[in-house]
mmCIF file as gemmi writes it, N, C-alpha and C atoms, coordinates in Angstrom:
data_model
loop_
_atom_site.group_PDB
_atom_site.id
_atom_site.type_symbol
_atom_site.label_atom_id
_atom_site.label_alt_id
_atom_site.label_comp_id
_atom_site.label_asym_id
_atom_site.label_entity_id
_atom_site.label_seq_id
_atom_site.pdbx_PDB_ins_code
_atom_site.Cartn_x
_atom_site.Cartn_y
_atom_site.Cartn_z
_atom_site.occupancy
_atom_site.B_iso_or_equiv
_atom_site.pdbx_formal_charge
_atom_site.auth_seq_id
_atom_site.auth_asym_id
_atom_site.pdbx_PDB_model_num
ATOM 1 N N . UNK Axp A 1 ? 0.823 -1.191 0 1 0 ? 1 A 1
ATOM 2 C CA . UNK Axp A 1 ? 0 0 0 1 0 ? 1 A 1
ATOM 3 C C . UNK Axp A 1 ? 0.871 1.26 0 1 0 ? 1 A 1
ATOM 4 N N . UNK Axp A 2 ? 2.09 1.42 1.046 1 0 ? 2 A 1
ATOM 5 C CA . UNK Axp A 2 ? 2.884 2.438 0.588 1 0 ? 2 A 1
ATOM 6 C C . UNK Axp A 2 ? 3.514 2.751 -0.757 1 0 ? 2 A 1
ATOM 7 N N . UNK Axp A 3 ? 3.996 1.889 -1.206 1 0 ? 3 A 1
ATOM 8 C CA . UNK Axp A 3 ? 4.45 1.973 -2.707 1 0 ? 3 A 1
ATOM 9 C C . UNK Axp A 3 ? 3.711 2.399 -3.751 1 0 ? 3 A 1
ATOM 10 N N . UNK Axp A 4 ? 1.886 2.323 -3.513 1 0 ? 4 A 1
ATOM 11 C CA . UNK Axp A 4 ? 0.989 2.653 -4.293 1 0 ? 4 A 1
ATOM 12 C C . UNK Axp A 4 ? 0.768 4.095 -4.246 1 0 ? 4 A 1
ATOM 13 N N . UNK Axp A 5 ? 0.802 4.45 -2.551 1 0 ? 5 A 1
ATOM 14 C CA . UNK Axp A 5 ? 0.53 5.544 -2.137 1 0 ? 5 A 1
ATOM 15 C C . UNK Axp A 5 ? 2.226 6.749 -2.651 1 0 ? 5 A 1
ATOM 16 N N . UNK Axp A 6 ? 3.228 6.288 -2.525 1 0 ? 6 A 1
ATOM 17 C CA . UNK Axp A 6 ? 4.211 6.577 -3.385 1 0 ? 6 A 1
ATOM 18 C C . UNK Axp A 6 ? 4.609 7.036 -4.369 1 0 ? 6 A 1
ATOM 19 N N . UNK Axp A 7 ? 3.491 6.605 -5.357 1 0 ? 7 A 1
ATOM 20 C CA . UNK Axp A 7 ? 3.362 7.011 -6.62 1 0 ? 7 A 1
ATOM 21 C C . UNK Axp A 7 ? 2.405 7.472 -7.04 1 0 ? 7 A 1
ATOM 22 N N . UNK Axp A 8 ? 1.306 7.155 -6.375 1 0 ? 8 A 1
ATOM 23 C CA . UNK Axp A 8 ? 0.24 8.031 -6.795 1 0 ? 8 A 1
ATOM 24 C C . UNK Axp A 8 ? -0.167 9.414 -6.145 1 0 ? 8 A 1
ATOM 25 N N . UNK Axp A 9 ? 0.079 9.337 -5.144 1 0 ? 9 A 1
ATOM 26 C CA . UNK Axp A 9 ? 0.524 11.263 -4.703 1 0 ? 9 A 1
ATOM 27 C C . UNK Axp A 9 ? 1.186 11.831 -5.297 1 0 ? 9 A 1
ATOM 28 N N . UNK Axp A 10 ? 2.565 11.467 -5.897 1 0 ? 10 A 1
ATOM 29 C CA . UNK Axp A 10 ? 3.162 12.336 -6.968 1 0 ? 10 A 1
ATOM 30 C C . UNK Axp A 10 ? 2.524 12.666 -8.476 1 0 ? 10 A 1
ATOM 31 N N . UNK Axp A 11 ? 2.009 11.664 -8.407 1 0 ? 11 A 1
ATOM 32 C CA . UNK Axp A 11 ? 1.258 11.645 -10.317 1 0 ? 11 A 1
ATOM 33 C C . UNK Axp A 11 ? -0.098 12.654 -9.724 1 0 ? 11 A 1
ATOM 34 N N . UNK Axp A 12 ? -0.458 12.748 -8.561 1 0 ? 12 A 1
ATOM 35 C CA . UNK Axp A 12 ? -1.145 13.517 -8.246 1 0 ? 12 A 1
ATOM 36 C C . UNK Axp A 12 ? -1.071 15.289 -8.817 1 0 ? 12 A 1
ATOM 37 N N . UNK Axp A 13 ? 0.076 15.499 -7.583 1 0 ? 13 A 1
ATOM 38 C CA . UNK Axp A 13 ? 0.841 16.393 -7.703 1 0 ? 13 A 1
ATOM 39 C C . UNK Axp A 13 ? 1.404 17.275 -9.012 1 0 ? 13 A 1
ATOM 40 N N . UNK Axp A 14 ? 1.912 15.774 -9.602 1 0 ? 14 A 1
ATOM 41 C CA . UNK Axp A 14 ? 2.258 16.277 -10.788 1 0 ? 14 A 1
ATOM 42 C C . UNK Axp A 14 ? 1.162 16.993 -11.689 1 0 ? 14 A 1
ATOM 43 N N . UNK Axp A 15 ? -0.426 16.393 -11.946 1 0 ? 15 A 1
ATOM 44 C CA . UNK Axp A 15 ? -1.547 16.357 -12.864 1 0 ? 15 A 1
ATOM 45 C C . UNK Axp A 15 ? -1.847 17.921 -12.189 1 0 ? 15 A 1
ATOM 46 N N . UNK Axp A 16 ? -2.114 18.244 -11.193 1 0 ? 16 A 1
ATOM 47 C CA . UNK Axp A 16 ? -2.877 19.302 -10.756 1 0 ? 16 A 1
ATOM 48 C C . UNK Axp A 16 ? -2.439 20.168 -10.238 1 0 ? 16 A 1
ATOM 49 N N . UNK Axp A 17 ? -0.515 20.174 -9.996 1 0 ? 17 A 1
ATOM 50 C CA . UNK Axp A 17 ? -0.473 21.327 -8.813 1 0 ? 17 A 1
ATOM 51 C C . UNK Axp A 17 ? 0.821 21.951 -10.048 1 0 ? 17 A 1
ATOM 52 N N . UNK Axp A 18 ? 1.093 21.038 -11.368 1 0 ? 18 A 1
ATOM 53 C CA . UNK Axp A 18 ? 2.197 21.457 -11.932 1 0 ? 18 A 1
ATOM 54 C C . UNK Axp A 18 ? 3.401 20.826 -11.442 1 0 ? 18 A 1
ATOM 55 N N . UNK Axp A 19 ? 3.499 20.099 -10.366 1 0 ? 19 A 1
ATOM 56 C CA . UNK Axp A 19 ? 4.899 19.753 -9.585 1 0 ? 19 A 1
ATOM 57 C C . UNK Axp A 19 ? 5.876 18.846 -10.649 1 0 ? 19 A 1
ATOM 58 N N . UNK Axp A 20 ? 7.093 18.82 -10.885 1 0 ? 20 A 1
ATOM 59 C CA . UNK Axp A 20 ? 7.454 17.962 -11.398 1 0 ? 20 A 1
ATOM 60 C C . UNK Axp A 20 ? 7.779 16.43 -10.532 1 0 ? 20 A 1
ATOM 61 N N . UNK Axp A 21 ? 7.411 15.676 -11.143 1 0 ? 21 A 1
ATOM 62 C CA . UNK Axp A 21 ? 7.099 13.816 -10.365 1 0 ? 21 A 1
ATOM 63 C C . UNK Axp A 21 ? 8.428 13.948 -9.926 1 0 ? 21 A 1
ATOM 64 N N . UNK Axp A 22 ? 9.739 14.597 -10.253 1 0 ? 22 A 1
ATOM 65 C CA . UNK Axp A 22 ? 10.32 13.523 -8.881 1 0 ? 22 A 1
ATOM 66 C C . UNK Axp A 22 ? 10.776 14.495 -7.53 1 0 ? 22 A 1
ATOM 67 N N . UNK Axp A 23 ? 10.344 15.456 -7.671 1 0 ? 23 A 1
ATOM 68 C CA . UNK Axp A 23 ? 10.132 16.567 -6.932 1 0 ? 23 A 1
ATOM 69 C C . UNK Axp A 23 ? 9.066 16.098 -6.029 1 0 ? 23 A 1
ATOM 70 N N . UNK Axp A 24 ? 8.04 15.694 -6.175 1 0 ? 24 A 1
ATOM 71 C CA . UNK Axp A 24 ? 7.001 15.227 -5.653 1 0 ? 24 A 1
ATOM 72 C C . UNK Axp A 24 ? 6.965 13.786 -5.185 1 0 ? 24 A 1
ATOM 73 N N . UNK Axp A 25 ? 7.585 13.182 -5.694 1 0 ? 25 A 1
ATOM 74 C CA . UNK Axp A 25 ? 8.254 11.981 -5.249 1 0 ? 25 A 1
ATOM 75 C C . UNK Axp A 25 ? 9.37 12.109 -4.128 1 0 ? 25 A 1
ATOM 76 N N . UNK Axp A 26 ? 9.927 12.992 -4.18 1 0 ? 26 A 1
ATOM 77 C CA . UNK Axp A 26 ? 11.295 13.759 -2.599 1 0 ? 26 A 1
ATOM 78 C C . UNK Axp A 26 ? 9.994 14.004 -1.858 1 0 ? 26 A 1
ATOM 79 N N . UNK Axp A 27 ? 9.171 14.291 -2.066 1 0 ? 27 A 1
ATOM 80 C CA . UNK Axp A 27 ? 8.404 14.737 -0.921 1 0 ? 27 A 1
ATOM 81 C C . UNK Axp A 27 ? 7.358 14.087 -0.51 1 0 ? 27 A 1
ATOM 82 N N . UNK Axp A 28 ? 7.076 13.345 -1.024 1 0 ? 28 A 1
ATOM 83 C CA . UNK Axp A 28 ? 5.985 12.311 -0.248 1 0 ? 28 A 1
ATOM 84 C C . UNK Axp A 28 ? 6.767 10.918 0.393 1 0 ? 28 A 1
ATOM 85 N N . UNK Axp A 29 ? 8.098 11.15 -0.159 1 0 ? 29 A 1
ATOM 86 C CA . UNK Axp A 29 ? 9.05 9.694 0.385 1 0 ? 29 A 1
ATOM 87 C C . UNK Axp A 29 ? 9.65 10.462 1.837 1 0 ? 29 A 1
ATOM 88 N N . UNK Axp A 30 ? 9.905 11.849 1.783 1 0 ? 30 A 1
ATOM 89 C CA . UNK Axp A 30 ? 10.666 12.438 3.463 1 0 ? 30 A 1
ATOM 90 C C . UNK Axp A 30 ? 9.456 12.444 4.131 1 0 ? 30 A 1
ATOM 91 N N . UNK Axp A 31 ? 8.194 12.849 3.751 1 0 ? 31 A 1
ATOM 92 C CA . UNK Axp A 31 ? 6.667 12.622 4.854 1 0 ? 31 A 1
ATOM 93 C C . UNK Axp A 31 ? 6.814 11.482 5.412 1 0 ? 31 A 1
ATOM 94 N N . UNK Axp A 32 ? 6.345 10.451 4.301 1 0 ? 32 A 1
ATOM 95 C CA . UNK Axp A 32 ? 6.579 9.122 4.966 1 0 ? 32 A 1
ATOM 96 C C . UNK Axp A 32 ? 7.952 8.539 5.718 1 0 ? 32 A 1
ATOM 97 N N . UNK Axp A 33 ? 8.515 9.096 5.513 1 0 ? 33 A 1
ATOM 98 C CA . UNK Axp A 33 ? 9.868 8.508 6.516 1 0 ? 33 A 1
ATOM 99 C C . UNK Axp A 33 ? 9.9 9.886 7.969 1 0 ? 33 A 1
ATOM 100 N N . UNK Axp A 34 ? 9.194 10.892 7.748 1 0 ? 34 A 1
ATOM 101 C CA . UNK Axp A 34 ? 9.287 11.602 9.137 1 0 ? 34 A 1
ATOM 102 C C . UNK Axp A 34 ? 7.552 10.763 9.87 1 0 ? 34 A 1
ATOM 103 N N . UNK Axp A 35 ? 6.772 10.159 9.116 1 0 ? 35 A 1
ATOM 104 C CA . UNK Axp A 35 ? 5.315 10.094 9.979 1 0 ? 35 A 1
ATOM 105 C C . UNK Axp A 35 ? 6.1 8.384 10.505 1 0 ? 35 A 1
ATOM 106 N N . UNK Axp A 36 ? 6.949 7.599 10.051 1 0 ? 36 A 1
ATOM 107 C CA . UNK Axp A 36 ? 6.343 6.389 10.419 1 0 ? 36 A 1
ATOM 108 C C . UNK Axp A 36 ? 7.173 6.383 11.804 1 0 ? 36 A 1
ATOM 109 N N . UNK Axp A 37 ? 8.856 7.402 12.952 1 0 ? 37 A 1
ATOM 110 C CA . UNK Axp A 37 ? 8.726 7.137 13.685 1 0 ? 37 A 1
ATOM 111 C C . UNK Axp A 37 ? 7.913 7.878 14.369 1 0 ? 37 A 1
ATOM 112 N N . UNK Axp A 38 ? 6.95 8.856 14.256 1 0 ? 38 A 1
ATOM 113 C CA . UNK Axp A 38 ? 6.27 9.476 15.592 1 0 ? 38 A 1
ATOM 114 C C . UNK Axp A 38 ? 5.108 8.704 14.871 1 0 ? 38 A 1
ATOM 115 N N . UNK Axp A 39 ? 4.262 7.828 14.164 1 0 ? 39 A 1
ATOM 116 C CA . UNK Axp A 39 ? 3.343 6.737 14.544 1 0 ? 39 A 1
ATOM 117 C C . UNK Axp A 39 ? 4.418 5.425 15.779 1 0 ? 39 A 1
ATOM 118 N N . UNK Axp A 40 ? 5.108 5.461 15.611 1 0 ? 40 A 1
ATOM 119 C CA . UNK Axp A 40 ? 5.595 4.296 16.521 1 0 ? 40 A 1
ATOM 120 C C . UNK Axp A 40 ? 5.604 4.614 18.085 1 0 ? 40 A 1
ATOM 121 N N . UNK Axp A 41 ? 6.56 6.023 17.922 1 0 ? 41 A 1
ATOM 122 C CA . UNK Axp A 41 ? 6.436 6.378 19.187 1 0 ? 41 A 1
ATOM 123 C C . UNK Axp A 41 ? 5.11 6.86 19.907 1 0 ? 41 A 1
ATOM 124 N N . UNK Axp A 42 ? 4.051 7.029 19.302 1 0 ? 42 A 1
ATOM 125 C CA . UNK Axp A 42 ? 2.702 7.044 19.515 1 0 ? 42 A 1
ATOM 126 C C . UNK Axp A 42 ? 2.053 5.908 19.895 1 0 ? 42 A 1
ATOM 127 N N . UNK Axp A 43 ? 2.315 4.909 18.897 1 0 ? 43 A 1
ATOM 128 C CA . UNK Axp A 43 ? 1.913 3.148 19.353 1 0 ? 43 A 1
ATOM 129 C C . UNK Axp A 43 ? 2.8 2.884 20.832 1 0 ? 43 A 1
ATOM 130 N N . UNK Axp A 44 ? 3.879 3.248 20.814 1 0 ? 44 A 1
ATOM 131 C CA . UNK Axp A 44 ? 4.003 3.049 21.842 1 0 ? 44 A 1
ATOM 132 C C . UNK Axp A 44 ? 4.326 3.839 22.947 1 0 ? 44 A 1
ATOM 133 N N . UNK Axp A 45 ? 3.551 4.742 23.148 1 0 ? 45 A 1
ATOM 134 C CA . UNK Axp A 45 ? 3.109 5.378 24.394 1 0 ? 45 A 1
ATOM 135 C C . UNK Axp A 45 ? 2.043 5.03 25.551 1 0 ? 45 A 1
């Protein structure tokens, strides 16, 4: 599901906001790597 979500936020991005895909691809790959440790440290609180 991440890998889907990976690529299709950028093709997103790309279709509607003008972004170029791998510009948009840097940035939905540093989100997901800053959300998954504060989900952990959340799970485990």
């Amino acid at each position: 599901m991440a890998a889907v979500e990976g690529v299709v936020m950028p093709w997103i991005r790309t279709k509607c906001m003008d972004t170029p895909f791998w510009r948009a691809t840097y940035h939905a790959n540093v989100g997901g790597v800053l959300v998954l440790p504060a989900g952990i440290f959340i799970g485990n609180a």
